[in-house]
PANU-945847 format. One line per field, with one value per residue (C-alpha): y, z, x; chain. Coordinates in nm, 4 decimals. Each point is the difference from the previous one (the first is absolute). Layout:
BEGIN
y	(Y, ...)
z	(Z, ...)
x	(X, ...)
kette	(A, ...)
***
This chain:
BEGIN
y	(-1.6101, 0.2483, 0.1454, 0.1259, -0.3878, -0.2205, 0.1822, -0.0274, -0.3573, -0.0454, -0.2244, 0.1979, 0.3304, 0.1117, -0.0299, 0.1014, 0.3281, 0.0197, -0.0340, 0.2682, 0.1973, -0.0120, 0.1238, 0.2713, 0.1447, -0.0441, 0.1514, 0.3224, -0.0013, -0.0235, 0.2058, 0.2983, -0.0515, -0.0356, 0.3346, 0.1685, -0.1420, 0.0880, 0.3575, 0.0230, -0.0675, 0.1773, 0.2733, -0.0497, -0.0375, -0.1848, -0.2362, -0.1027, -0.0217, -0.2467, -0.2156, -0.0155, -0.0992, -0.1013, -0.3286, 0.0392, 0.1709, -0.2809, -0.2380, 0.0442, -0.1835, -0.2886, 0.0269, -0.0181, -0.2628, -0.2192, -0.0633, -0.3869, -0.1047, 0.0849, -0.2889, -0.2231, 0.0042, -0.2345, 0.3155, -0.1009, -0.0332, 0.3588, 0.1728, -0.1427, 0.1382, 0.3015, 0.1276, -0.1283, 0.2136, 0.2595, -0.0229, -0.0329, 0.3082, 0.2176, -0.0709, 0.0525, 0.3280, 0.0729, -0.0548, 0.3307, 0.1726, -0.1646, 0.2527, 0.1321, -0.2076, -0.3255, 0.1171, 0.0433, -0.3485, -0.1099, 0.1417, -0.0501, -0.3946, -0.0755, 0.1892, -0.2443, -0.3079, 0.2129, -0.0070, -0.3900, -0.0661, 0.1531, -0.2393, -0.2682, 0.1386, 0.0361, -0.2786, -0.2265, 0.1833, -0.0657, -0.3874, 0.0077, 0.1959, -0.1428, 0.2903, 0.0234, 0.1273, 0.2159, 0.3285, -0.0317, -0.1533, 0.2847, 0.2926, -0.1236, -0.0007, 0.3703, 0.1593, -0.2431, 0.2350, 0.3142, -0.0676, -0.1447, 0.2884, 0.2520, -0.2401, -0.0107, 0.3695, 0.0679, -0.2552, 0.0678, 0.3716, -0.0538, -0.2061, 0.2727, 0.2855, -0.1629, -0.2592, 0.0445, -0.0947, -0.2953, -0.1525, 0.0180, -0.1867, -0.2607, -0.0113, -0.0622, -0.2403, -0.2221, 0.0378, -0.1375, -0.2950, -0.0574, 0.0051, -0.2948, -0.1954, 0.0456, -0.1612, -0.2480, -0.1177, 0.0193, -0.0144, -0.3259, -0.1082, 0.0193, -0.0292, 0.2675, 0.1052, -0.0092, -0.2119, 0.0972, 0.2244, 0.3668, 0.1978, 0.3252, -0.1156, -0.1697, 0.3038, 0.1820, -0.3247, 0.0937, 0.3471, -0.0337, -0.2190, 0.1414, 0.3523, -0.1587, -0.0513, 0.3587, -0.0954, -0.0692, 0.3241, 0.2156, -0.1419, 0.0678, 0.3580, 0.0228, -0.1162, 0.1845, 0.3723, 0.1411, -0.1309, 0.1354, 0.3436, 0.0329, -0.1332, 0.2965, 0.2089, -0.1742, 0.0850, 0.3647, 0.0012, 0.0912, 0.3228, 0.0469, 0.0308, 0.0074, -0.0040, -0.2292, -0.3158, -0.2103, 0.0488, 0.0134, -0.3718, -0.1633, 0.0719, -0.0934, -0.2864, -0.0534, 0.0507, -0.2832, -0.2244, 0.0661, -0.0953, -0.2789, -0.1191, 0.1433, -0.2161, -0.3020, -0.0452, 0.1650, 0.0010, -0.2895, -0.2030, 0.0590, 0.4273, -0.0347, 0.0156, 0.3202, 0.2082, 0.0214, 0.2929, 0.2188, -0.1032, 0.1419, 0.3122, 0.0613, -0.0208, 0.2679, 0.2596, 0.1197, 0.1287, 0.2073, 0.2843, 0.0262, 0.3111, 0.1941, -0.0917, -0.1076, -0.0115, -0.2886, -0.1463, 0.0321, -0.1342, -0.3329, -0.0632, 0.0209, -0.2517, -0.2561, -0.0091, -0.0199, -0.2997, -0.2181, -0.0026, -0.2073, -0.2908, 0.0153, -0.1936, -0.3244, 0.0208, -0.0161, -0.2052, -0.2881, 0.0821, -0.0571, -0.3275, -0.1415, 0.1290, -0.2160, -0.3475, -0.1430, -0.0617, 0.3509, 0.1361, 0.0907, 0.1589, 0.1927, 0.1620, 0.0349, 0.2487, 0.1567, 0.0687, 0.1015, 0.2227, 0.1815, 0.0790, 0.1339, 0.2261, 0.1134, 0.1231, 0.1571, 0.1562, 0.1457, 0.1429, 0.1067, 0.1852, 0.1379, 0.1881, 0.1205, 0.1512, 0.1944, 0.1552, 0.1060, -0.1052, -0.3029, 0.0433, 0.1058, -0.3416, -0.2532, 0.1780, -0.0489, -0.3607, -0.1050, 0.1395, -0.2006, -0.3264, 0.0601, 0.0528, -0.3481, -0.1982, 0.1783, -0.1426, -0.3303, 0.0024, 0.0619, -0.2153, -0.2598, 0.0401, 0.0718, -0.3780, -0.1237, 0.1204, -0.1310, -0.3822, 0.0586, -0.2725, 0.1923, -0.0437, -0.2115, -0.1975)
z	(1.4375, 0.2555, 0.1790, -0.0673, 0.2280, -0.2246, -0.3184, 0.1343, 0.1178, -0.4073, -0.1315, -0.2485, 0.1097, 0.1872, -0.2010, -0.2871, 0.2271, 0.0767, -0.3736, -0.1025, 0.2850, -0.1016, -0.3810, 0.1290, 0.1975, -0.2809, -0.2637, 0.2377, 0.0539, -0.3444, -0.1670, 0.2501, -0.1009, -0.3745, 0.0176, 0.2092, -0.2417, -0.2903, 0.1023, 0.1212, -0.3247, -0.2410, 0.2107, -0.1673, 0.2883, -0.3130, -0.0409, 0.3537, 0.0044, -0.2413, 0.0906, 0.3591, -0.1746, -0.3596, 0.1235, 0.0523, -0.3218, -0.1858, 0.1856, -0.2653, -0.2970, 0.2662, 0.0559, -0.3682, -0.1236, 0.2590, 0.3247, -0.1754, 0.1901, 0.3519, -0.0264, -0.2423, 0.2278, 0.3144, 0.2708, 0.1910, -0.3332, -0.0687, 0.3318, 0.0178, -0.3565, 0.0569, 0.2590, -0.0704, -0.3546, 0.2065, 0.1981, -0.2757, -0.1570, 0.2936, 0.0917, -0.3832, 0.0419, 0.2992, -0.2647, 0.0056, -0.4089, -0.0719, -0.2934, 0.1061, -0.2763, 0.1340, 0.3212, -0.1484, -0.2329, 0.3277, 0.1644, -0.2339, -0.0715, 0.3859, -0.0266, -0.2797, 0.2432, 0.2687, -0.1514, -0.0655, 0.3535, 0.1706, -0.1673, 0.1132, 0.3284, 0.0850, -0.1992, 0.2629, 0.2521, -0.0987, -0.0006, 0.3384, 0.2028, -0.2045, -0.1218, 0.3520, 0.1456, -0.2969, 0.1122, 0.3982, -0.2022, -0.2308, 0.2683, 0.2622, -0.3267, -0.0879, 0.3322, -0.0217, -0.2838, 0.1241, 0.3082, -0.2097, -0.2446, 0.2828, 0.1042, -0.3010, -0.0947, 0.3784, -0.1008, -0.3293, 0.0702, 0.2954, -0.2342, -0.2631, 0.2262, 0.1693, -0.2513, -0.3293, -0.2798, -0.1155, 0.3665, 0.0702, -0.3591, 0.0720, 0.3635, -0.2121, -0.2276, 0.2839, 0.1336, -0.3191, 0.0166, 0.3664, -0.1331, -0.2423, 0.2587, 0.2035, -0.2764, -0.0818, 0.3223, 0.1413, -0.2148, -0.1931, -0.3620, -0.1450, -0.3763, -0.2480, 0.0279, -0.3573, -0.2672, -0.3561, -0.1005, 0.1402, -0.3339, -0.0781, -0.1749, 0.3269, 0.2352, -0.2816, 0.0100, 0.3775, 0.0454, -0.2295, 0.1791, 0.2891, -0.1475, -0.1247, 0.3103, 0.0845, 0.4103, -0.0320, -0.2592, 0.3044, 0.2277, -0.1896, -0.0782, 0.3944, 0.0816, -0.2096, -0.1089, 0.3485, 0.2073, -0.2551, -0.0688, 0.4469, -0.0670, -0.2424, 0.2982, 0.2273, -0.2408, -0.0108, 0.4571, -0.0639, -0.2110, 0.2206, 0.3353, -0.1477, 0.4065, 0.1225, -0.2804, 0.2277, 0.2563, -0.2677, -0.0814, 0.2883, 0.1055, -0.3445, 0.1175, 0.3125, -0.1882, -0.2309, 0.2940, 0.1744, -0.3103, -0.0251, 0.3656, -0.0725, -0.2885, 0.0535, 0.3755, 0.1630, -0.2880, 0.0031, -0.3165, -0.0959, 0.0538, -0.2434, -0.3415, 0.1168, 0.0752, -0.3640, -0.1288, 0.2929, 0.0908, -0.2914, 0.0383, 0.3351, -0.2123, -0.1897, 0.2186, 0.2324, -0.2715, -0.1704, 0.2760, -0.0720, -0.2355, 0.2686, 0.0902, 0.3525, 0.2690, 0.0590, 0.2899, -0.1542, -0.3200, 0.1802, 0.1327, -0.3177, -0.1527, 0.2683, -0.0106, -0.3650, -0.0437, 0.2566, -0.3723, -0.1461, 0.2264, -0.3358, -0.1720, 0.2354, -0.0776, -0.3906, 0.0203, 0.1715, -0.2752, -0.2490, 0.1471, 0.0238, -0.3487, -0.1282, -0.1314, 0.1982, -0.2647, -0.0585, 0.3440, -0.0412, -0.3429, 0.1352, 0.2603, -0.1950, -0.1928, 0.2663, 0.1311, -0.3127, -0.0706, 0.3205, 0.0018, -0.3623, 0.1057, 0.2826, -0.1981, -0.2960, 0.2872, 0.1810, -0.3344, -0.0648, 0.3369, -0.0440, -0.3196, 0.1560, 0.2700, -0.2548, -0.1255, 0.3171, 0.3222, 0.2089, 0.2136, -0.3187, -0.1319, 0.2611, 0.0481, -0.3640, 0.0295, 0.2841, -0.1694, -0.2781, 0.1766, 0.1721, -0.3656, -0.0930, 0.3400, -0.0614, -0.3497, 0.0729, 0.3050, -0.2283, -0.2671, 0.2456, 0.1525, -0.3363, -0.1256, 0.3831, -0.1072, -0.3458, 0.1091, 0.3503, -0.0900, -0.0495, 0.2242, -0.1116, -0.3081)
x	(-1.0320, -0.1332, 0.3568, 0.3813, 0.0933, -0.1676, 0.1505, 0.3966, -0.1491, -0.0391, 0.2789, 0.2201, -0.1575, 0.2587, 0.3199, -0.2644, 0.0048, 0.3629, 0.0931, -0.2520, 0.1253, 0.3732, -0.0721, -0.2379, 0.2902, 0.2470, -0.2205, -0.0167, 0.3555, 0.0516, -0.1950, 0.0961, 0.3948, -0.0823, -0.1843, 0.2581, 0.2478, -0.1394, -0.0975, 0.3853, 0.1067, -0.2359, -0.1515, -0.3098, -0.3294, -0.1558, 0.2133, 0.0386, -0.3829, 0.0014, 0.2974, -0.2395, -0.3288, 0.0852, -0.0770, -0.3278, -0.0570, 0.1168, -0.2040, -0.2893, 0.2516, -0.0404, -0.3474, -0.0290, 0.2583, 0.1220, -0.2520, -0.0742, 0.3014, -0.1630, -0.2366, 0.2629, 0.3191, 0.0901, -0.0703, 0.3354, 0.2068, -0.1177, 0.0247, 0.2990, 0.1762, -0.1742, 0.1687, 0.3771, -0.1001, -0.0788, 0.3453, 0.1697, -0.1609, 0.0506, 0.3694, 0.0262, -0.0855, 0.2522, 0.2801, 0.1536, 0.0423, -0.3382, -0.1578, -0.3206, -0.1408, 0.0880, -0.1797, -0.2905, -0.0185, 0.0701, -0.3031, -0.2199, 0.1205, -0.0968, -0.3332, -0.1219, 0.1241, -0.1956, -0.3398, 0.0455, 0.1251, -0.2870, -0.2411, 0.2168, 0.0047, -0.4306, -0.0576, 0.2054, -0.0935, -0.3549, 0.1115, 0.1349, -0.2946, -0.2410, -0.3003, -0.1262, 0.3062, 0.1535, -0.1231, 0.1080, 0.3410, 0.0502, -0.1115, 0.2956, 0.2279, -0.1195, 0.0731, 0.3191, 0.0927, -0.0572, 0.1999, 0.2594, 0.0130, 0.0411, 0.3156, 0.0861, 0.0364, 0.1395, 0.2866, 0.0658, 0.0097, 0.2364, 0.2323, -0.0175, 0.0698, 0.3032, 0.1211, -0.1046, -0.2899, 0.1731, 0.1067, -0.4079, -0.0681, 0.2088, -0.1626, -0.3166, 0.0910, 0.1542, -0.3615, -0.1572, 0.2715, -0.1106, -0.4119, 0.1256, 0.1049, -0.3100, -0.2204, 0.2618, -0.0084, -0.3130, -0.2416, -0.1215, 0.0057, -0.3315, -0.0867, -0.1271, -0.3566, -0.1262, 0.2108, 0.1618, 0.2793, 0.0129, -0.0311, -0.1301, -0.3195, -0.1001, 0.0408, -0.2462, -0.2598, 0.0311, -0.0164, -0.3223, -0.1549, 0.0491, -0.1130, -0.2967, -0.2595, -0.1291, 0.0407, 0.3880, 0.0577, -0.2062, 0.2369, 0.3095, -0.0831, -0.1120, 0.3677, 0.1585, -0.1307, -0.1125, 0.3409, 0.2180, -0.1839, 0.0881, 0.3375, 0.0444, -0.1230, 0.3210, 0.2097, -0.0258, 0.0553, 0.3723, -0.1166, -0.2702, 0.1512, 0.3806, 0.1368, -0.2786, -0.0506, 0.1078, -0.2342, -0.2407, 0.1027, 0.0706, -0.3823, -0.1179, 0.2055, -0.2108, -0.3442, 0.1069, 0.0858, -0.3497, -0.1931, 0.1502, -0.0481, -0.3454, -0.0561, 0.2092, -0.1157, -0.2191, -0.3244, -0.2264, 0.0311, -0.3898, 0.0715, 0.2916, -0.1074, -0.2284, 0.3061, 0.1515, -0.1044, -0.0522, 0.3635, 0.1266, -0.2151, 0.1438, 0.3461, -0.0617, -0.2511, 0.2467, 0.2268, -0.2683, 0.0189, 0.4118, -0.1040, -0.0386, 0.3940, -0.0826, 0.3288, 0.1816, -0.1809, -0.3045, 0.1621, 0.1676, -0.3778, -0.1883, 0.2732, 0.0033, -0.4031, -0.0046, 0.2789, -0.2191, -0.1864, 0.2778, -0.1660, -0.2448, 0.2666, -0.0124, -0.4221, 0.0911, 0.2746, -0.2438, -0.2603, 0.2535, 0.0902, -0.3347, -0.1134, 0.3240, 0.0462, 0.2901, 0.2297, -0.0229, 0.0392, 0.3604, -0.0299, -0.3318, 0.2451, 0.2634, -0.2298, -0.0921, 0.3491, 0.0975, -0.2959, -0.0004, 0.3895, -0.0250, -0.3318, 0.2160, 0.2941, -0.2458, -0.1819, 0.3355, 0.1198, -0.3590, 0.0026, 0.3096, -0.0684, -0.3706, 0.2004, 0.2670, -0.2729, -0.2551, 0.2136, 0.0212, -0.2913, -0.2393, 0.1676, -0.1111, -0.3487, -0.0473, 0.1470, -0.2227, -0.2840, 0.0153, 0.0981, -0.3265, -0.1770, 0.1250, -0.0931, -0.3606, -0.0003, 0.0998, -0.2493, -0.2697, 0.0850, -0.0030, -0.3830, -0.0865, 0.0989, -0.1400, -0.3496, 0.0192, 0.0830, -0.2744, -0.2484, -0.3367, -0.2816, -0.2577, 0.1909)
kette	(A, A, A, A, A, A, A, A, A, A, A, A, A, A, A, A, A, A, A, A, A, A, A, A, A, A, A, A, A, A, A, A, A, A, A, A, A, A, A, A, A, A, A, A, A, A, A, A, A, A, A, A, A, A, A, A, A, A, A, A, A, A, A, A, A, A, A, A, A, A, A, A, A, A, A, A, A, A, A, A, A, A, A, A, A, A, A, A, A, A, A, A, A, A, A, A, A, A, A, A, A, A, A, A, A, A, A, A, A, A, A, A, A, A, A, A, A, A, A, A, A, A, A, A, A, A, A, A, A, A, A, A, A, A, A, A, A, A, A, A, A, A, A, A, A, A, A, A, A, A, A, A, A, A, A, A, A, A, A, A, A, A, A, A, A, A, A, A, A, A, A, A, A, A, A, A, A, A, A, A, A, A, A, A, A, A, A, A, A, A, A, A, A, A, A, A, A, A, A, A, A, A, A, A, A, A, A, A, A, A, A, A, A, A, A, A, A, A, A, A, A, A, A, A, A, A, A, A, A, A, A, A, A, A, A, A, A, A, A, A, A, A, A, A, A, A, A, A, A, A, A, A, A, A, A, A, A, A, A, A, A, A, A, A, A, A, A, A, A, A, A, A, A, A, A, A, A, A, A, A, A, A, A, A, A, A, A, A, A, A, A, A, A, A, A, A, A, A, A, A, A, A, A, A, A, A, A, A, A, A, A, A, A, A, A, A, A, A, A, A, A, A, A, A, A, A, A, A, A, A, A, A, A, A, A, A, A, A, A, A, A, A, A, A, A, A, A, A, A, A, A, A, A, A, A, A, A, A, A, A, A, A, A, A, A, A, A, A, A, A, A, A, A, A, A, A, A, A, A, A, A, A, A, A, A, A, A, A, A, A, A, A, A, A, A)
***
């Protein structure tokens, strides 16, 4: 699968997209209005943090207890339920007198669905693209995403601003309803990919095995540690530049988007696999220099050349599939998911509490550097095990 015509030419791909496309949009949407009205009613910038990105926090508990279903569901069953719970979740939280308690069981309920749904999710979008085409597949879907988010938070802020935090929630769960009806309807019944009950003790086996073959663990840290360390750097922008985060995100935006074109299209399959690790050096290199508090312009440059390293991610993610049985393709990126979203929200917190002590700049200089340190380390280990398993000359 060589172009963006033959992918959309890809029966199921496109109401795949659509679906995905719907929920990204509504999980913007809502997540701004829960963290406006949270912060509205407690006053607490913690607390509104966490009603945001709780979900990702909790994403781990998922990783660790529930991802057997990914592979052990019907994929349309699933991705259907998932997002009616996810409806029904959200417009739950529009119920006005809701104690801020509820909110977050709430939250942190549809985070544990999360981390099972996007195993579901790669794993069938693994079975419709077939290996060959995942990573052009999952590159259009990334800088679907990003586009999406930005619409998201554009709309959801609008609705906020002129209606109210709970009009834009129920926006967003009528969105989720909508993504139900996309899989429903256009997507075909397939059976489970592995057999047996979903059950804690299975997810374990998995994980395990998984976590047991040195090239797959390299690859998991790779996708996980060095991204999130840079996320933490993104999420100190609005302290940074308080009048200018935007800019600062919309061209981390772009940077993102030209990776993946980078990646997805543009790199000849055999170059791919060479462009891991220095992609996720360029990630974090351009932040080192933000010690030295450079001005905005300068600032909005350095990020959009460093997030072209997020392209690293597609490189990893296609190593990941290929180092996979297939009846474990959609608990392998389940993991991953899950993994990366919970490094991300360690890494903002992480960030945040650097920067309360030095400042923000010192913070993401120090970040950087040390998602540098770890790309190093895992680019070592890696020739290090090469050169142990060359054949030697002569035997």
């Amino acid at each position: 699968m060589r172009n963006y015509r033959e992918l959309f030419r890809t029966p199921e791909f496109t109401p795949f997209f659509l679906a995905a496309s719907a929920q990204t949009v509504a999980q913007t949407m809502g997540g701004l209005a829960l963290g406006t009205l949270v912060y509205r009613a407690t006053e607490s910038p913690l607390l509104s943090a966490v009603s945001m990105f709780g979900e990702s926090l909790v994403q781990v508990l998922g990783a660790m207890f529930l991802l057997s279903a990914a592979d052990r569901l019907p994929p349309r069953a699933a991705l259907t339920a998932l997002p009616l719970l996810f409806a029904a979740g959200t417009a739950a939280m529009a119920l006005p007198g809701l104690p801020i308690w509820s909110l977050f069981a709430i939250v942190l309920a549809m985070g544990l669905a999360k981390s099972v749904g996007g195993g579901v999710r790669w794993g069938l979008l693994n079975e419709i693209l077939s290996k060959d085409g995942y990573l052009l597949g999952r590159s259009v879907l990334n800088m679907m995403s990003g586009l999406m988010q930005i619409a998201g938070y554009a709309t959801g802020g609008a609705l906020v601003a002129l209606l109210s935090p709970r009009i834009s929630l129920l926006v967003a769960a009528a969105l989720y309803a909508l993504a139900a009806a996309v899989v429903r309807l256009g997507l075909t019944g397939r059976p489970p990919r592995a057999t047996g009950r979903p059950s804690v003790s299975a997810t374990w086996r998995a994980n395990a095995l998984l976590w047991s073959s040195a090239p797959r663990r390299r690859v998991y840290l790779a996708l996980w540690i060095p991204n999130g360390l840079v996320v933490g750097c993104e999420s100190l922008y609005v302290s940074y530049a308080p009048d200018s985060a935007g800019t600062l995100f919309a061209f981390a935006a772009l940077g993102m988007l030209a990776g993946d074109v980078l990646v997805g299209r543009l790199v000849p399959p055999r170059l791919r696999p060479r462009l891991g690790f220095p992609l996720l050096l360029l990630l974090a290199v351009p932040y080192v220099p933000f010690l030295l508090h450079p001005p905005v312009p300068l600032a909005a440059a350095a990020v959009t050349l460093a997030s072209v390293g997020f392209g690293a991610s597609l490189v990893q993610q296609e190593r990941l599939v290929a180092l996979t049985p297939d009846a474990l393709t959609g608990h392998a990126l389940g993991l991953h998911s899950a993994g990366m979203l919970t490094m991300q929200g360690v890494a903002a917190a992480l960030a945040g509490s650097v920067a309360q002590l030095t400042s923000p700049a010192g913070a993401m200089t120090a970040m950087a550097t040390l998602s540098a340190m770890v790309t190093l380390a895992l680019m070592t280990a890696g020739r290090r095990e090469q050169r142990a398993m060359a054949p030697v000359p002569g035997r």
